[in-house]
N, C-alpha and C positions, 0 to 999 in steps of 0.2 A: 439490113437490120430488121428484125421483126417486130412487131406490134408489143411483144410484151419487153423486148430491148427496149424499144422510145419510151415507152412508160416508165421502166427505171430511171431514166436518161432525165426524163422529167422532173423527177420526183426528186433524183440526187440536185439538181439547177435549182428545184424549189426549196430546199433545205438549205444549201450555201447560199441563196439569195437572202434566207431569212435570217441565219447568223453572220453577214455580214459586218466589217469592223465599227464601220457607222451606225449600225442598228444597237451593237453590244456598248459602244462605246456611248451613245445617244442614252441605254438604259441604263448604264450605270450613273449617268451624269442623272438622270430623273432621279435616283434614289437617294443618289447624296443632297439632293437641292429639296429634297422631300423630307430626307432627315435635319436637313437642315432650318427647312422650315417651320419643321415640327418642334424642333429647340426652341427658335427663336419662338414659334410661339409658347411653350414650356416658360421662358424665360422671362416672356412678358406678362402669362397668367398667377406663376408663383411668385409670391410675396414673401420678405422674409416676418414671420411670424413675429405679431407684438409682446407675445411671452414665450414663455420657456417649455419645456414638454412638463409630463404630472409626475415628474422626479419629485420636485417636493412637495407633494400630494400625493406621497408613494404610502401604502398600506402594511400593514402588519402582516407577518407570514402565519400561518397559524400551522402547529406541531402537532400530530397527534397518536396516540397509541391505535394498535388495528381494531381496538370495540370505538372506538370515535371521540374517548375522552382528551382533553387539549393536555398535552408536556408542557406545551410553551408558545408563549407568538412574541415575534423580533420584527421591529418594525421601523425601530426611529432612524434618521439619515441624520450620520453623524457627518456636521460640514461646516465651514466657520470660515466665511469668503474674505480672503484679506487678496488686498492692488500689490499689483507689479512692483511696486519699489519694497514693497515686507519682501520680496525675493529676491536673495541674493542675486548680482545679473551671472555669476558664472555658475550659478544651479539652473538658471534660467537657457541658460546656454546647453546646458548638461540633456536636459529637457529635447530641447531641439537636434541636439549633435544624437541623439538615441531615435529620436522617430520620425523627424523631416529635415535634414541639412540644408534642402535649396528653401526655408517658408518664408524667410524676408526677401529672396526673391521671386519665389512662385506666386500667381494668380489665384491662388487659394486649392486648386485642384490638379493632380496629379492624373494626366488624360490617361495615359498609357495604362497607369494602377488602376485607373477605372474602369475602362474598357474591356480591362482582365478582368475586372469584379463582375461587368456585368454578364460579359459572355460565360462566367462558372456561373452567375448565379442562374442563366438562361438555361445551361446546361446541368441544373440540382445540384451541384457542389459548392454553392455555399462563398460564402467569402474567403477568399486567396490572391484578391489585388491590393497592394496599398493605397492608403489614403493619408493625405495631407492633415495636417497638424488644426486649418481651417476646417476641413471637412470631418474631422472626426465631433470638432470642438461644436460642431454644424448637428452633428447627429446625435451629441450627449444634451448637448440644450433644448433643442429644436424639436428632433425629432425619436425617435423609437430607434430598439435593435432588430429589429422585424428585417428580414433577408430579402426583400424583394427590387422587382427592377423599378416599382412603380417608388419607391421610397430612394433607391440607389440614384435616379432620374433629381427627385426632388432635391437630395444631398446637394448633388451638383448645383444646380441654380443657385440653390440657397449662399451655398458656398461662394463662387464667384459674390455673387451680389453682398456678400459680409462683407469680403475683403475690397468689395469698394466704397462699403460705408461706413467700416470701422480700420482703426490703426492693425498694424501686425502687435503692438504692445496688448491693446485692447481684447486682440483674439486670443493670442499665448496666456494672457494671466485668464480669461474665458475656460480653457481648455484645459488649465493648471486646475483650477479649482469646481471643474464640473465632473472630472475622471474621475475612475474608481481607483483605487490603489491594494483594497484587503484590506482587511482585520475591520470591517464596518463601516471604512474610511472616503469617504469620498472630499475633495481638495487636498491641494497642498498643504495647509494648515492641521488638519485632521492626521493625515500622514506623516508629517514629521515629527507629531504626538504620538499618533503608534506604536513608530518603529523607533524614534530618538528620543523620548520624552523632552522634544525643545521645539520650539516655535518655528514657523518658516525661514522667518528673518536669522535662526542660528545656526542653519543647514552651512554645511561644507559641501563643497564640489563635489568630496567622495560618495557622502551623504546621497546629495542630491541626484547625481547619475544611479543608484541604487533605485531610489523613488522613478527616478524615467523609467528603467528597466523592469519594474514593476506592473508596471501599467501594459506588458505585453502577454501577461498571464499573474495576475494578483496573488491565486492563495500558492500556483503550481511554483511562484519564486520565490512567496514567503519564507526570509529563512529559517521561521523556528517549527515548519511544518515541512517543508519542503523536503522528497527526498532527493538522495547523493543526483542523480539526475537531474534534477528540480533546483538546485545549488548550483552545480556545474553549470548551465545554462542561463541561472540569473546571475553568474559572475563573468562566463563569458560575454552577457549582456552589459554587465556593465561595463569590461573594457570596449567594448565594443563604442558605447556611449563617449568614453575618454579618449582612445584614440581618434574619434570623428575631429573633439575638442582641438588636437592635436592638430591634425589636418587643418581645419578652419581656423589657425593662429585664435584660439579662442584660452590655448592652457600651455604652458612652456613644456617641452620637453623633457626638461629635467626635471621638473615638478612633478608630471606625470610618471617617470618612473620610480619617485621615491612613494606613492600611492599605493597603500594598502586595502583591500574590502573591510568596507564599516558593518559590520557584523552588527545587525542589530538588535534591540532589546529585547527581552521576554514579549509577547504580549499581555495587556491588563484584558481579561475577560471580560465580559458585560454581563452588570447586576440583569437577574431573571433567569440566566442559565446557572446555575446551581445544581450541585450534584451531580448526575449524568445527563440530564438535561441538555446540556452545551454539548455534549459529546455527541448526544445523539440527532443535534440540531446539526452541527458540522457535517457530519456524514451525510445527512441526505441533503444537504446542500449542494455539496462534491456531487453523488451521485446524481441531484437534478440538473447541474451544469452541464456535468459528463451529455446526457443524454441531451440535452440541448444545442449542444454542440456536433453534438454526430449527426441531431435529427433536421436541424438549421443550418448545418454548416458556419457556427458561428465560431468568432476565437474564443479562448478561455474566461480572458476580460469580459467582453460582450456578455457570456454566459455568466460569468459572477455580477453582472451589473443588470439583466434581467433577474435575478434569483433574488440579491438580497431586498428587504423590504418593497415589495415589489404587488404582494396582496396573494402568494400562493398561499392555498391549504394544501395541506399533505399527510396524507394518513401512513404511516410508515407500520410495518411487519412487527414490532415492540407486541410482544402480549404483556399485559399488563403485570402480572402475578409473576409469572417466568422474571420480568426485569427484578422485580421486589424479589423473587425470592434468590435471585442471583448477588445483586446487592448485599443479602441479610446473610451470604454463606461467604462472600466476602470477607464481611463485618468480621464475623464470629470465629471463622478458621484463621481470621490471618490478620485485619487489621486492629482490632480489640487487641491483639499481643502483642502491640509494637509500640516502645516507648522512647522515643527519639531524644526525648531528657536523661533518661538513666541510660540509655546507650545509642549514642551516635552511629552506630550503623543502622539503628530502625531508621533510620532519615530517609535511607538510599531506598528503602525497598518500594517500588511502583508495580503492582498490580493491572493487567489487563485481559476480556477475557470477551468470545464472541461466543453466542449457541445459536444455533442454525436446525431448520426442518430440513433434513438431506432431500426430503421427497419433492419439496417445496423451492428449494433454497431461498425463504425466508429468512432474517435474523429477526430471532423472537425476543432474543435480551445479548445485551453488549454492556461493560463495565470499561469503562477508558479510564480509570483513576479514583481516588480518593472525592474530588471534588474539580468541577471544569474550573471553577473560579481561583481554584490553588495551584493547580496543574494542568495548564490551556493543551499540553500536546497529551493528544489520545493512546494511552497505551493499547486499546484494541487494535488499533490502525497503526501503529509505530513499525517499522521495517527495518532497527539497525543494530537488533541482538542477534545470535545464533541459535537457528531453533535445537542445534547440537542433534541428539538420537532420536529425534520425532519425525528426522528426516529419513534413517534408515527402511521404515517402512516404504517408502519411493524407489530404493534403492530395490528393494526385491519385487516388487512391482516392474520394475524397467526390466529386471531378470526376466520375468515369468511374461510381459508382456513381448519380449524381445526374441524367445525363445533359447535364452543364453547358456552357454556352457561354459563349465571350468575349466583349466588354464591343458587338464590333462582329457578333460574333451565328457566331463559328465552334463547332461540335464542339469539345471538348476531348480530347485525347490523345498519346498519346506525339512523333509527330508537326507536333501543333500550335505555329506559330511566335508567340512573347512577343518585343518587345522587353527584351534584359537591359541594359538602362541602368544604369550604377549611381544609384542617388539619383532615380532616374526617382519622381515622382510618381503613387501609384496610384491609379488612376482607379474613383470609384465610389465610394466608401469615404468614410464618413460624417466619418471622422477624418484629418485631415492625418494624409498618413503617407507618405513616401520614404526607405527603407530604403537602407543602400550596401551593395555588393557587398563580396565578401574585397578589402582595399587598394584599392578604388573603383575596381576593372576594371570597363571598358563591354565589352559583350559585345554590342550591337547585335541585329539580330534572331537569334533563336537559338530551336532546338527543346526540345521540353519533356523528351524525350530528354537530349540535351545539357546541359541547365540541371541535368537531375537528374545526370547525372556531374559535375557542375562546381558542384554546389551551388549556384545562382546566387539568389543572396535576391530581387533585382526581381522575377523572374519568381514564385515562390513566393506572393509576397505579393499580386502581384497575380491570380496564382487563388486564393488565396483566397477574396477578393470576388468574382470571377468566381463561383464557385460558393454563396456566402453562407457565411460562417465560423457560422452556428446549423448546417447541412448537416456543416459538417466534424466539430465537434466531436463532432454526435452520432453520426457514422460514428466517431471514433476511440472514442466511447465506448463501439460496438456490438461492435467489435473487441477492445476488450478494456483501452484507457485510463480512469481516470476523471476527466471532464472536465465532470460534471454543473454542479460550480459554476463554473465557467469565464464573464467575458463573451464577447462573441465580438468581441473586439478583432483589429483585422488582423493584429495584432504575433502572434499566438497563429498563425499561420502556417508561420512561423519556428520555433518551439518555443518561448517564453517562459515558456510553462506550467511545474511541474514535475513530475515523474517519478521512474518508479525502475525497476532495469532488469527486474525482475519485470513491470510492467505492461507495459513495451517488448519484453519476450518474448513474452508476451501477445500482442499489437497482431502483431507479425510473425509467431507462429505462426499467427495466424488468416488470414495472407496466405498463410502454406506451407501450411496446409491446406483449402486451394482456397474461402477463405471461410467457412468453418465454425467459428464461435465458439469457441477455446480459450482455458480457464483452468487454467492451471499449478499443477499440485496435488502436493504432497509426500506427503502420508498417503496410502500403500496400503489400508491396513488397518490397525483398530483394534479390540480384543479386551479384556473386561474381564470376568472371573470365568466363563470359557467362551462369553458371548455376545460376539456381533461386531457393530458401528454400522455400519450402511450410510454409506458418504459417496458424496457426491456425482459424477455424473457431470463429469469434465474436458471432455468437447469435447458441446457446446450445437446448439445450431439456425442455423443461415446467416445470419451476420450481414451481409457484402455476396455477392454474386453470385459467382459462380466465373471469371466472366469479368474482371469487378474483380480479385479478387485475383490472379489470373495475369496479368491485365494489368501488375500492379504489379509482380509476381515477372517478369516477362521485362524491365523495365524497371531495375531493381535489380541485373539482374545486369551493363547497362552501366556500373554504378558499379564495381565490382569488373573488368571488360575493361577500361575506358577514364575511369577517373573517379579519384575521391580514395583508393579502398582499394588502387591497382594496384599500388603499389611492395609493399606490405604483405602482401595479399594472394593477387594475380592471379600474381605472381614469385616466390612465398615457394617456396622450395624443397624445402619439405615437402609440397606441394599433390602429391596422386598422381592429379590426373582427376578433381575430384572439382569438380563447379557447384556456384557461390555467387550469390547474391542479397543485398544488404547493404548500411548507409548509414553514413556517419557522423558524427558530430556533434561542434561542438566553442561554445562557448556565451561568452557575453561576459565580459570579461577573465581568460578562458581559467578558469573556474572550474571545468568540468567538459569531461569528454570522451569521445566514447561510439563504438561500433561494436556496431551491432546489423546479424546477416546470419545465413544458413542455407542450407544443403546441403538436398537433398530428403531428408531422415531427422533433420535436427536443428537446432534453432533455439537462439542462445546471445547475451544483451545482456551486453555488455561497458561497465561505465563507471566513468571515474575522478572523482574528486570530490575540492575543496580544502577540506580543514577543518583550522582553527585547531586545533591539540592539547590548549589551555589552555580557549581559550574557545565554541571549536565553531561560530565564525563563519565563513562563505564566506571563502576564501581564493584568492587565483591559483598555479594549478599552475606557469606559465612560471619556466623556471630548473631545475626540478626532474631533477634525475640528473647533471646537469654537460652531458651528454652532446650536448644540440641547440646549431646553431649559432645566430649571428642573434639573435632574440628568444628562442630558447631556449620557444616554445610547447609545449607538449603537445597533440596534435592527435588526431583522433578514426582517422585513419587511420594515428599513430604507433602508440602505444604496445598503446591496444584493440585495435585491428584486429592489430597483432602479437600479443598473448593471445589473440583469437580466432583467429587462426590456426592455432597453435602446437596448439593442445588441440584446435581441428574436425578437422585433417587428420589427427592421431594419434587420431583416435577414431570416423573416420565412414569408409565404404564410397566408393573413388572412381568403381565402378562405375555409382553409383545417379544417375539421372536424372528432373527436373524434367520432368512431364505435363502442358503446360501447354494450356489450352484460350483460345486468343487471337488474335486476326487483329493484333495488335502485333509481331509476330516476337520473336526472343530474341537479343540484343535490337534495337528497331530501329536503325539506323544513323544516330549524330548527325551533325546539319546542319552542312556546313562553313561557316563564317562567317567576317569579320573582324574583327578586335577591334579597339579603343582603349583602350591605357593609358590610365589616368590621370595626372596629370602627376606630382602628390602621392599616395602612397600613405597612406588613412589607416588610424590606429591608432586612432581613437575612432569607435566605433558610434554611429547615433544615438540618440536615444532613442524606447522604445515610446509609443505614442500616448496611453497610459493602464497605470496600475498593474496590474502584473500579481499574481496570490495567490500572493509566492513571497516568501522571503526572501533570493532571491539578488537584484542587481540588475537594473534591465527594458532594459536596454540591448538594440536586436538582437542575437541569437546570429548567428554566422560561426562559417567554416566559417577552417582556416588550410593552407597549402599544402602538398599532399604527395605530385602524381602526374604523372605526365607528360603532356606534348602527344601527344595521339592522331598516329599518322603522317597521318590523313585530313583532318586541319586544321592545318596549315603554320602555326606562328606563336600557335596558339591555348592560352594556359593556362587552367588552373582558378581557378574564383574560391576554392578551397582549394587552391591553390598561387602560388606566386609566380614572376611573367615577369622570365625576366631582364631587367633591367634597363637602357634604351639612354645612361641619363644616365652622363656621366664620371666617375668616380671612388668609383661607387656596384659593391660585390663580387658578384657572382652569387650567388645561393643564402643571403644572409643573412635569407631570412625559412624558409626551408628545415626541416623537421622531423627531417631526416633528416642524421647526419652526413658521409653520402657523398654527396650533392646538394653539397655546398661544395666536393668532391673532384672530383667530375665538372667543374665548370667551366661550366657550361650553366647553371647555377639550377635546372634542373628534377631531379626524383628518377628511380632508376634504380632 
């Protein structure tokens, strides 16, 4: 063996001599008796604390417009500490069987949930261990939501050292009445004012597993905010809660299955949010959790129990003027004519409306309703109408981004001739499905152009499937919709889906801004004891092509020259030069109606929606103001499109011009064709091929009448307009939106 052999030889001896089993096993025994003795002294240094943490020394938020003036500051901690016995014991149970089953017999802490807590928190991910009913009750008194291991270490001690100095009665009614629960609420007491208008002590079991269930995400279970997701999860929560009951001999069986969810009450707003004030303080609420939660890795709770009164300022995106003059175009086009005494359909109608810098994705001005104090849910933010044909613009967007062809193998794009039959059957499409056009006008073959002025549902439906509806959806989802859980049913074409006109500002700024991901962000900035949160960037990464979205934006604006918004719009005589691109939508049996469009500096979704005042079930707008002839529709190019109008042209540049990069022209020039009436004009849509996830009905959305015959096609209307009419004794203009369209004499609007 040579000299450099023995050296290896060496050298391998000197290694195994040094990880042998006694030396490893010797080290591990050091580190455990080292952390142990680190505990123990931990355990003997921290004290549990003679008061409470600065919860009830908690500050005012203060709200403000982007020049620095204050909206509003929300501060007070609504709380009213009542003992263990005001608690029903089987709501008290309810409580426990939802967030810790073993806490009358646990030592107050949950090793194994911790030891997960601390290793994500070591590793920046944030809380994902559980914790003991003691240890949460430990961190809402005691101590902060602050994510660290030096705070997660302290928990612990603390914890144990509760639970041997206080009863388990002592720390449950603790932990009852220190939690946050929503709607401002912190205790039990507070809470079952909220959500039941009755006192602790008159909570029912059903009740009260609702309130545990709460406590695992506050506003995302709330259920008069929540959405279908947001519901689904705080009821699987609360069986979740009753069945524990069930397990733990704490609730009979048969009791438990005659148990229905306690739907609960509206909420009362709180005096100071007035007007859109509450509206606009909600939002960036949401949005400063959200971000605190991504940025902390905290839960939902945790993040609403940092945020509310808590001492944030927060300058939010709100231009001052834009809100007021959004407000005042409101007032004037739509809420000044609604008179709920002389006609009970003015009740139902809710207004909501977001406008947005595409370039920015700022929201400059947002309108959630009438008043936060009369109507606490936000119709900006509401997700559970059908934005019906404001969706179509996605649909040729998914074409044009997808590079799609027709069934018989054309190019798809502006140009491209569809058959608009009405009722025509779509070809390809897994599901029987033939859609009718607005009053079952044929429209014979016709451009994609043209169909898009004229809303033409055949054609719509049938690219659809032309491009695969998986294709569309995830184009509207990259844009800025969420359509994640969506099937990809043909009917979803149309719009069946539902929306809000938040995410439809979304979707259209990311067309104004040449394809480039915007999400409409309210919070400027947020500032709490001198430091400031970073949030999020509003405008993202290229979600279609640049040539996609100006494709669609040069096509969009022939809605507005020659389509459904022109009376509205294209003629409003407030317009001073200013380009628009814009669709609009009007959804089956007139439940909603929408007009989402934008100037090249601002994008604004305008939508009306019918809700029951009592019971808050979809309702049909038609009838509503006195004011339409005919069927008296509310249509997407009535009343929206005049709100949008009203507030874009008094607030935006007419100089500013649309850069568009597209061999579509701007826009291209629709196909002259012939049309055929239908003989019968219908009033009932068919139905969708399949259940759509909405609470509104799945009938096709349509579009309803409300623009003129282009002069380049002699004879031809809109399938959201009505042709006059060649049968005898039938009036012009009785399907008409407008009330000078019956004056005119023609049927068509002017």
């Amino acid at each position: 063996m040579g000299r450099a052999d023995l050296r290896r030889a060496r050298r391998r001896r000197g290694i195994r001599g040094f990880f042998t089993w006694r030396k490893l096993f010797g080290t591990f025994l050091g580190v455990c008796l080292l952390g142990i003795g680190s505990f123990i002294a931990l355990y003997l240094l921290v004290d549990v604390p003679d008061e409470g943490n600065d919860l009830a020394q908690s500050q005012s938020n203060v709200y403000r417009y982007s020049d620095g003036s204050v909206i509003a500051r929300r501060g007070e901690v609504n709380r009213d500490i009542v003992g263990l016995s005001d608690v029903p014991k089987d709501v008290q149970h309810s409580f426990v069987a939802a967030e810790n089953k073993t806490f009358y017999k646990d030592p107050g802490v949950d090793i194994k949930g911790t030891a997960r807590g601390l290793f994500n928190t070591l590793r920046g991910q944030g809380k994902q261990g559980g914790s003991t009913i003691t240890q949460q009750y430990v961190k809402n008194y005691y101590l902060t939501q602050e994510q660290t291991v030096t705070r997660k270490m302290r928990e612990v001690v603390i914890a144990l050292k509760v639970d041997r100095q206080m009863s388990k009665d002592e720390i449950l009614a603790g932990y009852m009445n220190t939690s946050y629960y929503g709607r401002g609420a912190y205790g039990i007491q507070a809470a079952a004012q909220a959500y039941y208008r009755v006192d602790a002590k008159e909570l029912t079991v059903e009740q009260g597993a609702y309130l545990a269930a709460l406590l695992q995400a506050p506003n995302q279970y709330d259920w008069a905010i929540a959405s279908r997701t947001g519901k689904r999860l705080a009821e699987e929560r609360w069986n979740y809660a009753l069945d524990n009951m069930v397990e733990m001999k704490w609730l009979d069986a048969s009791e438990r299955a005659g148990m229905k969810f306690p739907v609960p009450e509206e909420p009362r707003p709180v005096a100071g949010l007035e007007g859109q004030a509450g509206y606009l303080v909600q939002l960036a609420n949401k949005e400063l959790q959200r971000q605190l939660m991504d940025v902390e890795g905290i839960s939902a709770a945790e993040a609403e129990a940092k945020v509310e009164g808590q001492g944030w300022d927060l300058t939010l995106n709100i231009d001052k003027d834009r809100q007021k003059a959004l407000e005042a175009s409101v007032k004037e086009q739509l809420t000044s004519k609604l008179d709920p005494e002389e006609r009970k359909v003015d009740g139902v109608v809710q207004a909501g409306a977001v406008s947005v810098d595409p370039e920015t994705g700022r929201i400059v001005a947002l309108y959630g309703g009438q008043d936060y104090l009369k109507h606490y849910f936000s119709n900006a933010t509401r997700s559970d109408f059908q934005p019906a044909s404001t969706f179509k613009p996605l649909v040729l967007a998914a074409a044009l981004e997808e590079g799609a062809t027709t069934q018989d193998g054309r190019p798809i794009n502006a140009g491209t001739i569809y058959d608009g039959t009405s009722e025509r059957p779509v070809v390809g499409s897994d599901i029987p499905y033939a859609p009718p056009n607005q009053d079952d006008v044929n429209y014979g073959d016709i451009s994609v152009q043209t169909a898009m002025n004229r809303s033409v549902n055949s054609v719509f439906a049938q690219m659809g499937v032309d491009v695969g509806m998986r294709d569309v959806l995830e184009t509207a989802d990259r844009v800025g919709m969420n359509t994640g859980d969506l099937d990809p049913d043909p009917a979803n074409a149309l719009g069946t889906m539902t929306s809000s006109p938040l995410e439809m500002a979304s979707a259209y700024a990311t067309l104004a801004n040449h394809g480039v991901q915007v999400t409409p962000t309210l919070v400027k900035k947020a500032e709490k004891d001198g430091a400031e949160i970073e949030m999020p960037d509003p405008v993202g990464e290229q979600a279609v092509s640049r040539n996609t979205a100006d494709t669609v934006t040069s096509v969009l604006t022939g809605v507005v020259d020659d389509g459904t918004a022109r009376s509205s719009v294209r003629d409003n005589p407030t317009r001073a030069g200013q380009q628009v691109a814009g669709k609009t939508g009007t959804s089956d049996d007139n439940q909603s109606a929408w007009f989402v469009g934008y100037t090249p500096d601002l994008v604004t979704a305008v939508g009306l929606f019918g809700e029951d005042p009592k019971t808050s079930r979809h309702t049909s707008l038609s009838g509503a103001t006195g004011l339409l002839p005919g069927k008296g529709r509310i249509n997407g190019g009535g009343y929206p499109a005049q709100i949008w109008a009203d507030y874009t042209f008094g607030v935006t540049d007419g100089t500013a011009r649309f850069d568009l990069e597209t061999d579509q022209g701007a826009a291209v020039t629709p196909t002259p064709t012939t049309e055929t009436p239908s003989p019968t004009p219908s009033e009932t849509p068919s139905e969708t091929p399949s259940e759509t996830p909405s609470e509104t009905p799945t009938e096709t959305p349509s579009e309803t009448p409300t623009e003129t015959v282009s002069p380049s096609q002699p004879g031809r209307p809109s399938a959201e307009e009505t042709p006059a009419d060649p049968r005898p004794g039938r009036s012009p203009g009785d399907d008409d939106e407008d009330p000078a369209a019956a004056e005119d004499g023609t049927g068509f609007l002017r």
